[in-house]
PLY file of the C-alpha trace (Angstrom):
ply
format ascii 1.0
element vertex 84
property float x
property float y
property float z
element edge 83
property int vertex1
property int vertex2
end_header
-13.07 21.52 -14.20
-16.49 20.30 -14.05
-17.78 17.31 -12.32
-17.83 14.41 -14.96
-14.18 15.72 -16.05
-13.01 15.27 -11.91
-14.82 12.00 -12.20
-12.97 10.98 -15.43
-9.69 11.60 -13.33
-10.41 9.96 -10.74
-11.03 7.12 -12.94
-8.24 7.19 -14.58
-6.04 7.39 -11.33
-8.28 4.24 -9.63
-7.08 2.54 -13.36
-3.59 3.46 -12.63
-4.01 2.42 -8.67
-5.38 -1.16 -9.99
-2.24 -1.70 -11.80
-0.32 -0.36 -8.62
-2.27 -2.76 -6.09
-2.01 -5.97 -8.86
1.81 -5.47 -8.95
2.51 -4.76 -5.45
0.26 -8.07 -4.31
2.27 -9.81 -7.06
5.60 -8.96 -4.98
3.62 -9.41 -1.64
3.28 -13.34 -2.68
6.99 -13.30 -3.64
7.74 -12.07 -0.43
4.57 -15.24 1.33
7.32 -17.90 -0.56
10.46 -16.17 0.94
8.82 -15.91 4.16
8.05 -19.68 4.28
10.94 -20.96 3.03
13.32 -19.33 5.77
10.33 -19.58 8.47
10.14 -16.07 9.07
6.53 -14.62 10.61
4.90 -12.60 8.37
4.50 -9.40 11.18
7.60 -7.58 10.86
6.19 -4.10 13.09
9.78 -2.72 12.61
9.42 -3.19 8.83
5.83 -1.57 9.08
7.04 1.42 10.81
9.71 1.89 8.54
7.52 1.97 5.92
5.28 4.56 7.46
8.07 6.89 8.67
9.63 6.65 4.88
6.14 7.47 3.13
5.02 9.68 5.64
8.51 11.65 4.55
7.76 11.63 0.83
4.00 13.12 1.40
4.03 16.75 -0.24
0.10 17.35 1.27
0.78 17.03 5.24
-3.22 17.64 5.40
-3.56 14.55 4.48
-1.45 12.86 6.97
-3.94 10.86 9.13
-5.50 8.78 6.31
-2.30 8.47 4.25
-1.33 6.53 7.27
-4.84 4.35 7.40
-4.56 3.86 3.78
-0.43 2.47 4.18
-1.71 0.45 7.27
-4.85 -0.90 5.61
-2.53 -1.94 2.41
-0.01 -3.44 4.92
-3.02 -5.39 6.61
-3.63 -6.54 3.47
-1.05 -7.83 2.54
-0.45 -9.25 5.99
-4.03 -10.95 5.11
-2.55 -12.60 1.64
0.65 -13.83 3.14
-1.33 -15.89 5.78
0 1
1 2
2 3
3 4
4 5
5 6
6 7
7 8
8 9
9 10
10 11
11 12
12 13
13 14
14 15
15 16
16 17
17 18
18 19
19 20
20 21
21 22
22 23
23 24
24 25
25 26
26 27
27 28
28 29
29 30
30 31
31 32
32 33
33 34
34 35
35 36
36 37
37 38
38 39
39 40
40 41
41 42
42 43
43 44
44 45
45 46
46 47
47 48
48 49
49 50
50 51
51 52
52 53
53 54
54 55
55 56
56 57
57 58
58 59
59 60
60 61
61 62
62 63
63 64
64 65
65 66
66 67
67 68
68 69
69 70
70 71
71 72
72 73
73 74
74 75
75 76
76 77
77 78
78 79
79 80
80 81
81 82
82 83
C-alpha cells in the first residue's frame, strides 16, 4: 500500500469515527437530561472502570493497550466535560 492509499484510509476511518463521536455525544446529552432530572453527579468512577475493563476485554491488539485506555479516558473526560 503506498502512502496516499494509507492516508485515504485513514480518512475514511476518521469519517467513520466522526459519525461514531457525533452519535455517542448525542446519547452523552441524553444521558446530561437523565442525570439532572434524578440529581445524579455526572462522575460515576465505577461506571468508568467498567467501561475500561469491558473494552480493554474486546481489544484484539494488546500492543496497543496503554493508549486504548488514554483514548477511552480522554472520550470519557469528554463527555464528563459536555454533561457539566
Amino acid at each position: 500500500m503506498t502512502l496516499k492509499e494509507m492516508r485515504f484510509e485513514i480518512d475514511r476511518i476518521d469519517e467513520e469515527m466522526l459519525q461514531l463521536f457525533e452519535e455517542r455525544m448525542g446519547i452523552v446529552k441524553l444521558v446530561k437530561s437523565y442525570k439532572k432530572e434524578h440529581q445524579l453527579n455526572v462522575l460515576d468512577t465505577t461506571r468508568e472502570q467498567q467501561v475500561l475493563e469491558k473494552n480493554l476485554l474486546k481489544l484484539k491488539d494488546k500492543t496497543l493497550e496503554k493508549v486504548y485506555i488514554k483514548f477511552l479516558q480522554h472520550l470519557m473526560d469528554l463527555s464528563k466535560e459536555l454533561q457539566q
